[in-house]
C-alpha positions as CSV (number, residue, x, y, z in Angstrom):
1,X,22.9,-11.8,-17.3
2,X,20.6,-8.6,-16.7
3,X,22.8,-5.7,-17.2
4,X,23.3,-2.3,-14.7
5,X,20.7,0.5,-15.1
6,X,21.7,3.9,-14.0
7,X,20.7,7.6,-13.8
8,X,22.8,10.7,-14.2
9,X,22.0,14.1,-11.9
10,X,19.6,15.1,-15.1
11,X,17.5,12.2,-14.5
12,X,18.5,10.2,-18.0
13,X,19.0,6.9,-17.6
14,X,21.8,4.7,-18.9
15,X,22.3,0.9,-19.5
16,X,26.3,-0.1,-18.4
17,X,26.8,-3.5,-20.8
18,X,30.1,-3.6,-18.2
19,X,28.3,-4.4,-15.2
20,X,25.4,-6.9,-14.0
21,X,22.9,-5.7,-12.3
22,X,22.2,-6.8,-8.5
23,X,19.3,-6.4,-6.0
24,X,18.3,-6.1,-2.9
25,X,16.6,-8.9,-0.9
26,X,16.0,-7.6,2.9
27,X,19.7,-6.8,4.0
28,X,21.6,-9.2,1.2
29,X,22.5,-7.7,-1.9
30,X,21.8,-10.7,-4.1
31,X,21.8,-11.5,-8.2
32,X,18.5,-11.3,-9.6
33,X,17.3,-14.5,-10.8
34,X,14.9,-14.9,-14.2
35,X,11.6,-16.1,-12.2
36,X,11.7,-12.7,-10.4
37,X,11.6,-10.1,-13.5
38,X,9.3,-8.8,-15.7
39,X,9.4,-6.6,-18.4
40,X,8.8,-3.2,-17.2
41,X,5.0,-2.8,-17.5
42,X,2.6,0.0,-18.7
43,X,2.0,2.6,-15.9
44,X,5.1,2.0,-13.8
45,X,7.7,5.3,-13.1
46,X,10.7,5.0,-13.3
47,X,13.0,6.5,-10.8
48,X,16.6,7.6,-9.9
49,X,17.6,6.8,-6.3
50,X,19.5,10.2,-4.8
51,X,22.4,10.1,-3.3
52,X,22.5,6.8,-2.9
53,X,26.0,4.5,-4.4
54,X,25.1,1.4,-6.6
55,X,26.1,-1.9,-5.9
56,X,27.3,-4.2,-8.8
57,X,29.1,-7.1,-9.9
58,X,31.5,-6.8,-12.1
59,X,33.2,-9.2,-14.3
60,X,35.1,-11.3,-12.5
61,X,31.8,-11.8,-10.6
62,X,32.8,-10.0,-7.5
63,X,30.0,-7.3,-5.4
64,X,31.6,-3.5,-5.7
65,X,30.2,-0.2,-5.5
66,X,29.5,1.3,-9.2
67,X,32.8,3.2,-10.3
68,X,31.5,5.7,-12.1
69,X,29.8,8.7,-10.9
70,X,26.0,8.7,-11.3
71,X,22.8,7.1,-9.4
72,X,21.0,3.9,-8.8
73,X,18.0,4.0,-10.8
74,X,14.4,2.3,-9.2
75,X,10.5,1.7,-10.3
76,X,7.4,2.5,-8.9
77,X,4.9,0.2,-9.5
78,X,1.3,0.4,-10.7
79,X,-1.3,-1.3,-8.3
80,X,-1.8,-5.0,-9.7
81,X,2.5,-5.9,-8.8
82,X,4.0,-7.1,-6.1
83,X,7.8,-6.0,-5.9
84,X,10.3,-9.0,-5.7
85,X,13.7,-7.4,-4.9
86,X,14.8,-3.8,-3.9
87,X,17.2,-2.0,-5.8
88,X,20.9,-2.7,-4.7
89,X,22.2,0.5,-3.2
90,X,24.4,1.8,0.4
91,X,24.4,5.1,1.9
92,X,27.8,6.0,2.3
93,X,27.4,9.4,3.5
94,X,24.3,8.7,5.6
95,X,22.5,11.0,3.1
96,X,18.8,11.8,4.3
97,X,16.0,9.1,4.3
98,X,14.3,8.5,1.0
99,X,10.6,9.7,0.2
100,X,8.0,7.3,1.6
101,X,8.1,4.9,-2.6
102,X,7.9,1.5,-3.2
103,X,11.4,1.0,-4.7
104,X,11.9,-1.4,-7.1
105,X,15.1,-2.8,-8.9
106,X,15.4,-2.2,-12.1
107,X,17.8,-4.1,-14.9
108,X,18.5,-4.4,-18.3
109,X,18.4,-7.5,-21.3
110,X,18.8,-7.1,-24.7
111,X,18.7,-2.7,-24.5
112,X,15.4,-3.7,-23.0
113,X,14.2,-2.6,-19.2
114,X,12.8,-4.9,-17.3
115,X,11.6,-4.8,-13.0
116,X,11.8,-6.9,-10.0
117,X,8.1,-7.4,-10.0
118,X,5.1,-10.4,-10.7
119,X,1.9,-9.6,-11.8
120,X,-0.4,-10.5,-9.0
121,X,-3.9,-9.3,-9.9
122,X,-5.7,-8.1,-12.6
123,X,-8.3,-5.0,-12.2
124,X,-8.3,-2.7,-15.4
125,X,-10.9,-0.3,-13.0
126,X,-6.9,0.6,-11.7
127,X,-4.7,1.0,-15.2
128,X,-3.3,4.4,-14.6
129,X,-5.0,5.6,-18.2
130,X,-8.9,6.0,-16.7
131,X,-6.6,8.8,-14.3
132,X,-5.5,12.2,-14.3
133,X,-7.9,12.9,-17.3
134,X,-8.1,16.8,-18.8
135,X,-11.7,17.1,-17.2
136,X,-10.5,16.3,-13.8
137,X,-10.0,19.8,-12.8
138,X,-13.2,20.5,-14.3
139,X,-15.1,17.7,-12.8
140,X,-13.7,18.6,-8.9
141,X,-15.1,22.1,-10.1
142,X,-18.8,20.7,-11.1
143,X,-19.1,18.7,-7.7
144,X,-17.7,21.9,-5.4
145,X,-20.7,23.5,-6.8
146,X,-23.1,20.3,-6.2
147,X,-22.1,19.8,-2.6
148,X,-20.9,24.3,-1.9
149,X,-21.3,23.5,2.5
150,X,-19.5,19.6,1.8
151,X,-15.7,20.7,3.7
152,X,-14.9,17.0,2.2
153,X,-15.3,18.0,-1.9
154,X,-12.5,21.1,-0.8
155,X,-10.5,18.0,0.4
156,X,-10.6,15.7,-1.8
157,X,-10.1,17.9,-4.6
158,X,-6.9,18.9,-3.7
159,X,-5.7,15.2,-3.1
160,X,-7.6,14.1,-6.4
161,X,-5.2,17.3,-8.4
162,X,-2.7,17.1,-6.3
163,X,-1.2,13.9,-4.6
164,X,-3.2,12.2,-7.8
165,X,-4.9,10.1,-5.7
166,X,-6.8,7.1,-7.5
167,X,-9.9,7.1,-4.8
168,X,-10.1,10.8,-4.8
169,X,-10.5,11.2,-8.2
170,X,-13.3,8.1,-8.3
171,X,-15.4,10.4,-6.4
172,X,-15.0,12.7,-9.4
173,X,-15.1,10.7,-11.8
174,X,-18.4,8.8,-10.2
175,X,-17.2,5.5,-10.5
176,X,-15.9,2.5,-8.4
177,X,-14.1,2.9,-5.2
178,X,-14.0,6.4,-3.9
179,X,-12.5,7.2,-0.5
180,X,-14.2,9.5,2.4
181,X,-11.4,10.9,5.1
182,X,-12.9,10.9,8.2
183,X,-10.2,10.9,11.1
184,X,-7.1,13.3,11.2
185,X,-5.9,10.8,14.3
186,X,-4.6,7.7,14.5
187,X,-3.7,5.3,17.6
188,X,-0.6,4.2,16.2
189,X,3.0,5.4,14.8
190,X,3.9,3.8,11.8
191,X,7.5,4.1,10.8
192,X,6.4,4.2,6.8
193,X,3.0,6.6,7.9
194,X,2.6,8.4,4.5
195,X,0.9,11.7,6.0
196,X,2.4,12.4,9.2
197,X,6.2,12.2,9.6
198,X,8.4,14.2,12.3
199,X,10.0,16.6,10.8
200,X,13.5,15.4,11.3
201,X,12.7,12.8,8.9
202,X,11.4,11.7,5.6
203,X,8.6,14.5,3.6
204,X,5.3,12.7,3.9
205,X,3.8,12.6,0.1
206,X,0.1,13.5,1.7
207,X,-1.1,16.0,4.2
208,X,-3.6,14.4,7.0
209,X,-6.8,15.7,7.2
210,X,-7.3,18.2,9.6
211,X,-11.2,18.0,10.6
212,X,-13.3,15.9,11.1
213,X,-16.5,16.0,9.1
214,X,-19.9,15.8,10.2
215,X,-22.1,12.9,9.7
216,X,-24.2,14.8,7.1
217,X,-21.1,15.3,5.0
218,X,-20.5,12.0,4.9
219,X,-24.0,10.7,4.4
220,X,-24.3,13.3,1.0
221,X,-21.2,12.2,-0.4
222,X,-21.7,8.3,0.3
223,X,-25.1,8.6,-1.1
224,X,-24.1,10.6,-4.3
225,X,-21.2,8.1,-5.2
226,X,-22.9,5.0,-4.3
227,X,-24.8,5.1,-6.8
228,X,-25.2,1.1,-8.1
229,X,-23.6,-1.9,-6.9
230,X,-20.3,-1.7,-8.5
231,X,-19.6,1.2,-6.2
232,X,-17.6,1.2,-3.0
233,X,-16.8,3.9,-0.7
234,X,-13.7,3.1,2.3
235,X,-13.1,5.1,5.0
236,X,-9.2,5.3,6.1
237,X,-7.2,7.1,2.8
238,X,-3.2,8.0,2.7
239,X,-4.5,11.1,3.9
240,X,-5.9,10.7,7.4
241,X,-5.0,8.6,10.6
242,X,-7.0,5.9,11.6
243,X,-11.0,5.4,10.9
244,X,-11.7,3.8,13.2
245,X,-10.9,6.9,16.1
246,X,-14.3,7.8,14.6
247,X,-16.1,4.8,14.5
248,X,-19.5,6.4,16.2
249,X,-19.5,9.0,13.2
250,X,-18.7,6.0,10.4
251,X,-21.7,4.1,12.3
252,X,-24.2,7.1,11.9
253,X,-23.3,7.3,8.6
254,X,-23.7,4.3,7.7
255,X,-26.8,3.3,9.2
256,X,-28.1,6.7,8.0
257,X,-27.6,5.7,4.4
258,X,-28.5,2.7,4.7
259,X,-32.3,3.7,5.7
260,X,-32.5,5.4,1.9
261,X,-29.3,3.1,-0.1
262,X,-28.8,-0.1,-0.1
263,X,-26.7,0.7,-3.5
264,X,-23.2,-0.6,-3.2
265,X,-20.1,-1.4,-0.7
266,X,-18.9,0.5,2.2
267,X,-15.5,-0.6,3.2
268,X,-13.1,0.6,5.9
269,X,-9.7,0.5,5.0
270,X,-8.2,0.5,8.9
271,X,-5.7,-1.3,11.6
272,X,-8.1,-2.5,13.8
273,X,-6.3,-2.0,16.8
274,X,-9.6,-0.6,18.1
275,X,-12.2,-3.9,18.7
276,X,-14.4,-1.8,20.6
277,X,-14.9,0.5,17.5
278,X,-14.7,-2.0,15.1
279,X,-17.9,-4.1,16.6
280,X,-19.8,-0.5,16.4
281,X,-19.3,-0.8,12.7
282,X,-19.9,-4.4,12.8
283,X,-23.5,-3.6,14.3
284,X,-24.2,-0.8,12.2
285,X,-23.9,-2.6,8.9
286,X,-20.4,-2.3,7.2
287,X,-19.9,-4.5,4.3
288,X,-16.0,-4.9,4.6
289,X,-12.5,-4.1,6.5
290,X,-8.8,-4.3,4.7
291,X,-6.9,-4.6,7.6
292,X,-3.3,-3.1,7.6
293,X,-0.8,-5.7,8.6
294,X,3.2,-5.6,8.1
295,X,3.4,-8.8,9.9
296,X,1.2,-11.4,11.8
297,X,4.6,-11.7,14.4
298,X,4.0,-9.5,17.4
299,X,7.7,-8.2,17.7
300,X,7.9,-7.2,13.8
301,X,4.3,-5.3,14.2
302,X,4.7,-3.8,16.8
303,X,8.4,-2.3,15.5
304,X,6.8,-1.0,12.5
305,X,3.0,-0.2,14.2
306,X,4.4,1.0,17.3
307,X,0.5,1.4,18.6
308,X,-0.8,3.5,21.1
309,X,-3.3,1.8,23.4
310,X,-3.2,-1.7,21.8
311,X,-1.4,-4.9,20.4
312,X,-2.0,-7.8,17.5
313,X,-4.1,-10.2,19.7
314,X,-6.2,-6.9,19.8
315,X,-6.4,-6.8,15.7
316,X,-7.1,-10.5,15.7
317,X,-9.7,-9.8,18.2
318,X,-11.2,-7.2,15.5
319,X,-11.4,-9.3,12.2
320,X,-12.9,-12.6,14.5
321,X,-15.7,-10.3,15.7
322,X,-16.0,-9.1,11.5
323,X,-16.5,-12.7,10.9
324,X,-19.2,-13.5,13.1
325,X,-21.1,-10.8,12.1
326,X,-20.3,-11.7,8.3
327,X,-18.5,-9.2,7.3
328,X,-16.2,-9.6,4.8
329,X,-12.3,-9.1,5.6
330,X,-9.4,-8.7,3.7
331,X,-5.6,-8.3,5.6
332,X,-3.7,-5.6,3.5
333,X,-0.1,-7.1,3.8
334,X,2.4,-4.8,3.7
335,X,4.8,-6.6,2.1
336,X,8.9,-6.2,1.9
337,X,11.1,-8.3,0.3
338,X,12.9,-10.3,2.5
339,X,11.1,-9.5,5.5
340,X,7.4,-11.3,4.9
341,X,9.3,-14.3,2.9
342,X,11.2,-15.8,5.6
343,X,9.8,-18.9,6.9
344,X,8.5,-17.4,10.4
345,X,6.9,-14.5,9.0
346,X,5.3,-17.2,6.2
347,X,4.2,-19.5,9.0
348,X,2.5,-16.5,11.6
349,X,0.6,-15.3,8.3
350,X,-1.1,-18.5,8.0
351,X,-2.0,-19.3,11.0
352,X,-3.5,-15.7,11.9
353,X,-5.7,-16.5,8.6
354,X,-7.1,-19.7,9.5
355,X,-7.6,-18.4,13.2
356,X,-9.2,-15.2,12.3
357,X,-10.9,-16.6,9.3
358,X,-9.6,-13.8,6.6
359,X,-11.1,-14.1,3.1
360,X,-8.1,-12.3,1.3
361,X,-5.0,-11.2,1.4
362,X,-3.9,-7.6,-0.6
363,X,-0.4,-8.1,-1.2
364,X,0.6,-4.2,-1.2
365,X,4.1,-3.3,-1.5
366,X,5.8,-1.3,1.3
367,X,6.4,2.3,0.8
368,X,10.2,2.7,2.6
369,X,13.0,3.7,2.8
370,X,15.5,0.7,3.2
371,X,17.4,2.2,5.9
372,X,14.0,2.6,8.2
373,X,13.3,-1.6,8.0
374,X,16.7,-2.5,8.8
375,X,15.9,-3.4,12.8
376,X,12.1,-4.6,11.3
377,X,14.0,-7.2,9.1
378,X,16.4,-8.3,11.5
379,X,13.9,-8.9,14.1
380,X,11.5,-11.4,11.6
381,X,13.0,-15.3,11.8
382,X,14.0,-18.0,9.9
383,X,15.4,-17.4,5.9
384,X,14.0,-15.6,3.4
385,X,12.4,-17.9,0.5
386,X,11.6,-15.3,-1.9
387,X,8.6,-13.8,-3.0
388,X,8.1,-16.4,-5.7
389,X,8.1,-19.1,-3.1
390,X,6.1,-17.0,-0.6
391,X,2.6,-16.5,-3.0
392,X,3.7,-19.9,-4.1
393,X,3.2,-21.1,-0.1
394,X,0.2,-18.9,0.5
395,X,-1.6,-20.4,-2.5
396,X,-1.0,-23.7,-1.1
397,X,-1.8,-23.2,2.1
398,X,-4.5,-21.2,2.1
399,X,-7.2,-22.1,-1.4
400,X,-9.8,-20.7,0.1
401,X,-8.2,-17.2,0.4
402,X,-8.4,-14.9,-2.1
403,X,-4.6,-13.3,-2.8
404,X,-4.6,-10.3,-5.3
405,X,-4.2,-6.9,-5.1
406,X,-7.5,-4.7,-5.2
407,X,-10.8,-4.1,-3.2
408,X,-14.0,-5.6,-4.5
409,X,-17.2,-4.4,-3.7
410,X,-18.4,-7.3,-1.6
411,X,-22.0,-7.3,0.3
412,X,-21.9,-8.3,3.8
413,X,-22.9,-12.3,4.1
């Protein structure tokens, strides 16, 4: 039995040997099972969930509310994990919606802490220890006055100190993948957007961009950071819409470096609701897209994407034209727990792969408040499996994909 972890308003954390721990697994509260837990690894932060009432079982094996007064207690994960269950929790008092985190549930064994999480990739480029150094500061310092006219460096040195931004402070550091802002719009509405919220609702942990830089901005930073072949530059960061709103600048840049650097991977990390832009790229010479995905179903997307001025068959349009022009794709999965494991969800996936011809899939956990996925889950069919069984499925199904976790810096074939 994994034992009840909670948090009192000071933020210390408790184990209650009275009570077992449960979890949350789309809209069923649900005992957490031993294939789904891991010990609580190196880099994740641990959390306590505000104003929010634990659910529990108690002794006699029945589901209550926690009796004593204190809060649920979650995890944030470090990249390289994919979440298995949510922490088991209700809103009584319709409290306000939860920061934009990827909540994990947290229990106890043996006075040891453990987390509803599998290790699904392995990239030590992202252990949280090569971050956040005591030269940062001074490093964003040394590049403002390398780059003094670069609008971009002012930017990213704020997200890099900050938001603590992984990708910002690569560009810093000079080293693997570094992300260039480029669009403060987007052409869709995400319910989970992580830099523009309405203000009714959750804080956004970003701020968008709010320029858009010029094509010799980008150029000098792509060609100081790509400077060998481990190196990767995306467009489309937390902070910023989508980049492909600005798919003629991208393409200028691109080609323009290209004529003096052939150093390296540029990437665009993007929805690719817009084909039109994303053959412009295609013909300019990008090396690779991540395309953002909650769901390969069109009612589930387009509840969570609510896009603009296009739908999925228009993505899927997007990552077939990548293909033929060899460019290497990856689908960044938004994944939920109990949402992307049931068996219609599971079965759209794969065929959207096959059709599309996808080389990998990012399995990225979903950074939501439960409340706001509620309609998204209830809309997705068939029974939830589990996310054991579901990378179980895809590995099955699809041994040609790549599943993991990271970006690699991939040359166009």
């Amino acid at each position: 039995m994994y034992k009840f972890v909670w948090a009192d308003n000071d933020g210390n954390g408790y184990i209650d040997e009275d009570y077992q721990a449960l979890a949350r697994l789309g809209e069923s509260f649900v005992e957490i099972t031993e294939e789904e837990i891991i010990p609580l690894p190196e880099g994740a932060t641990l959390t306590m969930i505000p104003q929010r009432a634990a659910v529990v079982m108690d002794k006699k094996g029945n589901f209550v509310k926690y009796p004593k007064e204190g809060w649920t207690m979650g995890a944030l994960l470090p990249q390289g994990y994919t979440r298995t269950l949510l922490p088991a929790f209700i809103n009584e008092e319709k409290a306000p919606l939860l920061p934009l985190f990827g909540y994990a549930a947290v229990c106890a064994k043996n006075g040891e802490l453990y987390v509803a999480a599998l290790a699904t990739d392995e990239d030590d480029h992202w252990n949280p220890k090569h971050f956040n150094t005591v030269d940062l500061a001074h490093r964003v310092a040394e590049l403002k006055k390398k780059m003094p006219q670069n609008r971009l460096i002012e930017h990213l040195g704020n997200c890099a100190l900050e938001y603590g931004c992984f990708t910002a402070q690569n560009i810093f550091y000079h080293r693997w993948e570094g992300g260039i802002p480029i669009s403060p719009s987007c052409n869709a509405n995400c319910v989970g957007c992580i830099s523009l919220q309405p203000s009714e609702c959750c804080p956004s942990p970003q701020e968008r961009i709010t320029f858009v830089p010029t094509a010799e901005e980008v150029v000098e930073l792509m060609n100081y950071h790509l400077h060998n072949d481990e190196a990767i530059i995306s467009f489309g960061q937390g902070c910023e819409g989508d980049p492909s709103m600005q798919a003629d600048l991208a393409a200028e840049a691109i080609r323009r470096l290209r004529a003096q650097n052939k150093k390296g991977c540029v990437n665009m990390n993007t929805n690719a609701g817009n084909t039109k832009g994303i053959e412009t790229l295609c013909q300019a010479g990008i090396d690779s897209f991540r395309v953002s995905l909650n769901s390969a179903s069109e009612e589930v997307y387009q509840a969570y994407y609510r896009p603009k001025n296009y739908a999925l068959k228009d993505v899927k349009n997007s990552l077939k034209i990548a293909a033929k022009h060899g460019v290497y794709t990856y689908l960044n999965l938004l994944f939920y727990p109990g949402l992307n494991d049931k068996e219609g969800e599971i079965e759209s996936l794969i065929d959207l792969v096959n059709e599309c011809e996808v080389k990998a899939i990012q399995v990225r956990n979903l950074n939501i408040d439960p409340e706001m996925m509620s309609e998204l889950v209830n809309l997705a069919q068939g029974e939830s499996l589990g996310v054991p069984a579901f990378l179980k499925i895809l590995a099955e199904e699809l041994p040609e994909v790549a599943i993991g976790n990271y970006t690699k810096a991939y040359k166009r074939g």
